[in-house]
C-alpha positions as a Markdown table, in Angstrom:
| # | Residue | x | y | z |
|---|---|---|---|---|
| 1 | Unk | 19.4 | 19.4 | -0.6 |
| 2 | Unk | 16.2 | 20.6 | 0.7 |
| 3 | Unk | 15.1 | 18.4 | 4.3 |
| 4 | Unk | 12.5 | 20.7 | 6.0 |
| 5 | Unk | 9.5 | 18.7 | 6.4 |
| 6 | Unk | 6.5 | 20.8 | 8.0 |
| 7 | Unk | 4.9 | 18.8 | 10.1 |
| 8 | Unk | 1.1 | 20.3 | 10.4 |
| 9 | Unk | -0.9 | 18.7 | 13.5 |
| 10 | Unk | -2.8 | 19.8 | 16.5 |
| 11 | Unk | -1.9 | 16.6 | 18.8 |
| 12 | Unk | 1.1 | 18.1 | 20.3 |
| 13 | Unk | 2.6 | 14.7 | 21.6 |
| 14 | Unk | 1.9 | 12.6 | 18.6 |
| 15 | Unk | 4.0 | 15.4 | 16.5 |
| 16 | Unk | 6.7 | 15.7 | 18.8 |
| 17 | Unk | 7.5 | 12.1 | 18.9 |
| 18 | Unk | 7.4 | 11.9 | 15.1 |
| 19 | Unk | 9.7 | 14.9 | 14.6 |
| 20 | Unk | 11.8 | 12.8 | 16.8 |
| 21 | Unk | 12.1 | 10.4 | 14.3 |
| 22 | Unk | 12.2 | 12.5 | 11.3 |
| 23 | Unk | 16.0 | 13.9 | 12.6 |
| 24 | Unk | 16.9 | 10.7 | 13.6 |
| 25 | Unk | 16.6 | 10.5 | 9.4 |
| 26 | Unk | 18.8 | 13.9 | 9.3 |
| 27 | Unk | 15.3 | 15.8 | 8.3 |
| 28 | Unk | 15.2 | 19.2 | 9.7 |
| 29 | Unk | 11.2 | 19.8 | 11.1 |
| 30 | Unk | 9.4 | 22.3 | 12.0 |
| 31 | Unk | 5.8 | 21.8 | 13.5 |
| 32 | Unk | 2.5 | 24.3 | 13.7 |
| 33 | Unk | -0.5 | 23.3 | 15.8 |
| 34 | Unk | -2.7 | 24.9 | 13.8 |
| 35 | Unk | -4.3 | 25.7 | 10.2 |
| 36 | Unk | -4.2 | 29.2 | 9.6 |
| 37 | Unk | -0.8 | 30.2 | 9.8 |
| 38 | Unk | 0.0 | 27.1 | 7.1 |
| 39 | Unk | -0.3 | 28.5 | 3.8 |
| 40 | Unk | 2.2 | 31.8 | 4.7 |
| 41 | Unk | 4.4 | 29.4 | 6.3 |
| 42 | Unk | 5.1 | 27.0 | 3.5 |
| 43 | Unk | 5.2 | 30.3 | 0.9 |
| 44 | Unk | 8.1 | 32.3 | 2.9 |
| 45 | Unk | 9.8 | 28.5 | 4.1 |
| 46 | Unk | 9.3 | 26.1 | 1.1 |
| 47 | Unk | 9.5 | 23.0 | 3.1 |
| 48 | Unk | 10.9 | 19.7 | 1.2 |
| 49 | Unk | 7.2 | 17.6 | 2.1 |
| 50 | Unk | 4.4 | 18.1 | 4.7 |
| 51 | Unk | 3.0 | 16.0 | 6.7 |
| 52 | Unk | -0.8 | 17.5 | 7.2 |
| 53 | Unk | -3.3 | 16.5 | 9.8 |
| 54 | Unk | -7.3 | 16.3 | 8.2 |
| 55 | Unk | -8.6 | 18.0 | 11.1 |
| 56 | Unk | -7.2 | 21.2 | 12.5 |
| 57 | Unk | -8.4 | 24.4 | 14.3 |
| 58 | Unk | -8.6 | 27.4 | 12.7 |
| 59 | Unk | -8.4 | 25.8 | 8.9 |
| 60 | Unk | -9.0 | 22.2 | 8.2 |
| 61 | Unk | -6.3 | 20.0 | 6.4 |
| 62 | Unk | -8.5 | 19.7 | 2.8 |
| 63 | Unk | -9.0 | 23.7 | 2.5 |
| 64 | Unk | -5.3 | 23.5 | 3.8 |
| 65 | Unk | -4.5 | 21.2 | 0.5 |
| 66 | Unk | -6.2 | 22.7 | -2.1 |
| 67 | Unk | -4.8 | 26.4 | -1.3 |
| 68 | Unk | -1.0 | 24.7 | -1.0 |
| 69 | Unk | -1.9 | 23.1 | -4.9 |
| 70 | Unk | -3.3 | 26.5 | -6.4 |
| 71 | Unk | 0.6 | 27.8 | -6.1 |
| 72 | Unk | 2.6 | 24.4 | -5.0 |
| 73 | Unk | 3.8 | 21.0 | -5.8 |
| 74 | Unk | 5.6 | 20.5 | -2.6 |
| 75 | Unk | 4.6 | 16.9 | -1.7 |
| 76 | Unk | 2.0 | 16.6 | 0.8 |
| 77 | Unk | 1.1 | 13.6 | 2.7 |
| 78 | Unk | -2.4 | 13.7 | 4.6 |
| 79 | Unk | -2.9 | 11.8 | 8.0 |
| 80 | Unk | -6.6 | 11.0 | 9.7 |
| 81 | Unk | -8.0 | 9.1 | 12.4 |
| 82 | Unk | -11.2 | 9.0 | 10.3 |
| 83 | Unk | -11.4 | 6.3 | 7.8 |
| 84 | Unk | -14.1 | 6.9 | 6.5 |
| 85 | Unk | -12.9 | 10.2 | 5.3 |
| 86 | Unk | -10.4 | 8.5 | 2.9 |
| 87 | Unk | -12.5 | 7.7 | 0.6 |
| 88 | Unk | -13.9 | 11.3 | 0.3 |
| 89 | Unk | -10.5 | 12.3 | 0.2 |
| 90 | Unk | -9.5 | 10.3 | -2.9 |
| 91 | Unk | -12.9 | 11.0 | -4.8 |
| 92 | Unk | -11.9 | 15.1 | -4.4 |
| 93 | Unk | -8.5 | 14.2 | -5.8 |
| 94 | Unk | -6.9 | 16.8 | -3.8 |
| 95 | Unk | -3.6 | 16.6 | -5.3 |
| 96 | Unk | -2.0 | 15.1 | -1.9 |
| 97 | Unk | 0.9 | 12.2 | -2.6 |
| 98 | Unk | -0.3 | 9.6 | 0.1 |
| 99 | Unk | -2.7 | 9.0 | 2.9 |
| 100 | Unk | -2.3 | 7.8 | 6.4 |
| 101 | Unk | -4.3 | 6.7 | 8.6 |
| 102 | Unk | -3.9 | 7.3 | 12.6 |
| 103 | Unk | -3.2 | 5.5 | 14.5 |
| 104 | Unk | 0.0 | 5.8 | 13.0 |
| 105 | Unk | 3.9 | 4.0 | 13.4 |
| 106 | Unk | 6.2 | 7.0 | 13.1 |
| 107 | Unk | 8.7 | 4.4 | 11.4 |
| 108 | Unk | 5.8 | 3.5 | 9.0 |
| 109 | Unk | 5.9 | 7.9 | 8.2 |
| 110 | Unk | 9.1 | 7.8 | 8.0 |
| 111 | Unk | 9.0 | 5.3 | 5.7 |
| 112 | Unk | 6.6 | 6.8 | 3.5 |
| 113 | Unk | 8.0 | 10.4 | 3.9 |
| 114 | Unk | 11.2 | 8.8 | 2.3 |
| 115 | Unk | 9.5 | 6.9 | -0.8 |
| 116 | Unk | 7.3 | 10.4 | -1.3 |
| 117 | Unk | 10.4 | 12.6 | -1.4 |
| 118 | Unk | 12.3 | 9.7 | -3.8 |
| 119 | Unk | 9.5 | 9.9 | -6.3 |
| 120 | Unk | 9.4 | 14.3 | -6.4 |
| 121 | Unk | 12.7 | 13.6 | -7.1 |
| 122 | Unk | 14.6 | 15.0 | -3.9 |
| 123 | Unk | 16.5 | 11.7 | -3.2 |
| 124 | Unk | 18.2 | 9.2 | -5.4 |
| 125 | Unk | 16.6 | 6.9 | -7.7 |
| 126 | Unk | 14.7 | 3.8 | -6.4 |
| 127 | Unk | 16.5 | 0.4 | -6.8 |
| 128 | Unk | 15.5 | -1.8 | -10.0 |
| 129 | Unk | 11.9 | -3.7 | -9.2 |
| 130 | Unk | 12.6 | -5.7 | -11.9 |
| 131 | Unk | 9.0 | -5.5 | -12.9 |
| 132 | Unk | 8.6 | -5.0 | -16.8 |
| 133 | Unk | 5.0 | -3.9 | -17.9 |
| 134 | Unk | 4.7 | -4.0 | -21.7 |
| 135 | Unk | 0.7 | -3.0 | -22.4 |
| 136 | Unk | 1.0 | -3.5 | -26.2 |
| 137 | Unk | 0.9 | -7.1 | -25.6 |
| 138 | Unk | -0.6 | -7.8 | -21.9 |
| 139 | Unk | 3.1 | -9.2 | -21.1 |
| 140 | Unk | 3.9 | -8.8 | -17.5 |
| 141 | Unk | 7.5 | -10.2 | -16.6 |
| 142 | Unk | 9.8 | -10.4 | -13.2 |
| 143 | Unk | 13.3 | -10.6 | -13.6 |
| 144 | Unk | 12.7 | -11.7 | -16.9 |
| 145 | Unk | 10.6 | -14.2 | -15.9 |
| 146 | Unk | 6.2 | -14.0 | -17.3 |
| 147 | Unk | 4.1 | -13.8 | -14.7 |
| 148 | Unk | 1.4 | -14.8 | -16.7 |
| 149 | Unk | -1.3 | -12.7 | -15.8 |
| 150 | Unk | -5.0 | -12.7 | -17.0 |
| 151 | Unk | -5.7 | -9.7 | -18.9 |
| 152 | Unk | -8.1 | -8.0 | -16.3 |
| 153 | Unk | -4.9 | -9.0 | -13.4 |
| 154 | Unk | -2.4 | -7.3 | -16.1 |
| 155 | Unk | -5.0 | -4.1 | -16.5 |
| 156 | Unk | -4.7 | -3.5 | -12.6 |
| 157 | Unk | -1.2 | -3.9 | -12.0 |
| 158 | Unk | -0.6 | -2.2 | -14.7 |
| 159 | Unk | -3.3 | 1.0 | -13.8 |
| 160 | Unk | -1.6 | 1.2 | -10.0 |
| 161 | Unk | 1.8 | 1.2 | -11.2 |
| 162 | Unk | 1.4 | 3.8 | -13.4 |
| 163 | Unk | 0.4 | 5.8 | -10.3 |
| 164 | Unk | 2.7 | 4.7 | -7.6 |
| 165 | Unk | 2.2 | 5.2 | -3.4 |
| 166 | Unk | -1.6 | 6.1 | -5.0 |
| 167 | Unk | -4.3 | 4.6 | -2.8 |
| 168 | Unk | -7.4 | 3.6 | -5.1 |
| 169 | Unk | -10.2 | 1.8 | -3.2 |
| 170 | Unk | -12.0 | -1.3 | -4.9 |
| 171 | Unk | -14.7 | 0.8 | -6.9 |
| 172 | Unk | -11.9 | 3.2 | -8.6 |
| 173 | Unk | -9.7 | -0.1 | -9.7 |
| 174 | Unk | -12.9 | -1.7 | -11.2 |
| 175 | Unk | -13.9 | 1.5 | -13.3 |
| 176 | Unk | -10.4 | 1.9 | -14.6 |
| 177 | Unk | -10.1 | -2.2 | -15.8 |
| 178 | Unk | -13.5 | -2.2 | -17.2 |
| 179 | Unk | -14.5 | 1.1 | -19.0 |
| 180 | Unk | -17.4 | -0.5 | -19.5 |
| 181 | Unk | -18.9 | 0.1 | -16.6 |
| 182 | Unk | -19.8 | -3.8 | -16.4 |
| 183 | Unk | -21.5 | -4.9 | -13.0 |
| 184 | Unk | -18.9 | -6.6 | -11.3 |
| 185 | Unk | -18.8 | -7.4 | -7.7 |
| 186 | Unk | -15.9 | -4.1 | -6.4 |
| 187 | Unk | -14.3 | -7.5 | -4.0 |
| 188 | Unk | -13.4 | -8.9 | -7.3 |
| 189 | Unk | -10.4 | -6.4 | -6.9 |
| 190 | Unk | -9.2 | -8.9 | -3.9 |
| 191 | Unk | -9.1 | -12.2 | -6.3 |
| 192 | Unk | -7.1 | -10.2 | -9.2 |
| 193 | Unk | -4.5 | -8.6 | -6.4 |
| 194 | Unk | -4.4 | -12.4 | -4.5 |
| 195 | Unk | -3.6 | -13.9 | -8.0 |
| 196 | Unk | -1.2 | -11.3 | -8.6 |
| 197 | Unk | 0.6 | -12.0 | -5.7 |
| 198 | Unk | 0.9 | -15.2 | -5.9 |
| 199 | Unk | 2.4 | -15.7 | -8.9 |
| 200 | Unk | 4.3 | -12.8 | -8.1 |
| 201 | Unk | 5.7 | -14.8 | -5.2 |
| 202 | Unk | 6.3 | -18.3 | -7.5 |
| 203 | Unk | 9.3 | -15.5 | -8.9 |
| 204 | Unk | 10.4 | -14.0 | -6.4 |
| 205 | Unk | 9.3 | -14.7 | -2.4 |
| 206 | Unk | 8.6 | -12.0 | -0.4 |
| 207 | Unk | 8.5 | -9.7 | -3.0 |
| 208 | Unk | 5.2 | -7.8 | -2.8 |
| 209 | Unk | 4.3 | -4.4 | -5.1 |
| 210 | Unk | 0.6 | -4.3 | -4.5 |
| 211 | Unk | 0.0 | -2.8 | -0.8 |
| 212 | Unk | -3.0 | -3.1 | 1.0 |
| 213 | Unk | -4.6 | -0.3 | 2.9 |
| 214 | Unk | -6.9 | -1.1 | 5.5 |
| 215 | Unk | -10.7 | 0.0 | 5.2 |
| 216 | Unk | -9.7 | 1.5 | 1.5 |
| 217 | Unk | -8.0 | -0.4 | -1.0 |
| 218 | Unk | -4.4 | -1.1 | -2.8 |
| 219 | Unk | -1.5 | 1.3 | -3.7 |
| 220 | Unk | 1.6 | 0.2 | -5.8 |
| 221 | Unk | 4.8 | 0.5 | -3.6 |
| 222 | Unk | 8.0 | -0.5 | -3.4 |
| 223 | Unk | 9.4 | 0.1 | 0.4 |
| 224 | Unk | 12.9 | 0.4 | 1.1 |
């Protein structure tokens, strides 16, 4: 099995300490400081994921992503300490599998690293949610249980589960439940996920899919 992850970041320090967790996991790392050597790298090395800084001498992280995706699906998860970039980010639809935003817990990467890999399909299969979404009917159940959403909740935990560890921020979630372009205030987003929750929670407490992203928006996650 394939446990190389590249990790791609110019603050020496901050890498070195995360590569230090990364092998406590039994991943094998390699790190480059900065963005021109990248591209060769991953063609002769073929990591297993990379973890790739936004902003890095020599090449920055988004030219970086979009050379990688002309010849690679090798997961790529893209760090910043510039939020405001984020949305940017997910408007180009770079092809990266997940965002994070510095400053960063390297358990909190690791964590994210792991779920990333699960879904390429380099690690087992994620544990039963028990979450059954059945669209022909708006019927949303938890452990067999209906959680009786509304149809616009159903629509939205429906839309981010279909794309899971996506991040989508308020304005993207609205124009995928209403097609329609209706005008619709993008914080009614927050209602639909606190309603969701909460009736998620009535089933089962402390069980959470819809993960909030600070200063963008929601992903659909389950974090083991």
């Amino acid at each position: 099995m394939n446990k190389l992850i590249l990790i791609v970041e110019d603050e020496v320090a901050t890498a070195e300490i995360l590569a230090d967790y990364l092998r406590l996991e039994n991943y094998q790392t390699h790190l480059l400081t900065d963005g021109l050597p990248v591209v060769s790298w991953v063609c002769e090395h073929n990591p297993a994921l990379i973890l790739l800084d936004l902003m890095l001498p020599g090449k920055s992280g988004v030219d970086i992503c979009k050379e990688i995706r002309s010849f690679s699906t090798v997961p790529i998860i893209m760090t910043t300490a510039r939020i405001e970039e984020i949305d940017r980010l997910l408007g180009l639809e770079l092809g990266a599998d997940d965002y994070i935003c510095k400053p960063y817990s390297p358990r909190e990467v690791v964590a994210r690293v792991k779920t990333v890999l699960r879904r390429a399909g380099n690690v087992s299969t994620p544990p039963e949610t028990g979450l059954h979404l059945e669209e022909s009917c708006y019927r949303a159940t938890l452990n067999g249980c209906d959680l009786q959403l509304t149809a616009a909740e159903f629509r939205l935990l429906n839309y981010l589960a279909a794309h899971p560890g996506r991040v989508y921020n308020r304005q993207q979630l609205l124009n995928n439940i209403y097609p329609d372009e209706r005008a619709l205030n993008d914080r009614a987003i927050d209602n639909y996920v606190k309603n969701i929750r909460k009736k998620i929670s009535v089933i089962s407490h402390g069980c959470e899919f819809i993960h909030s992203v600070y200063g963008v928006g929601y992903k659909f996650e389950l974090l083991v």
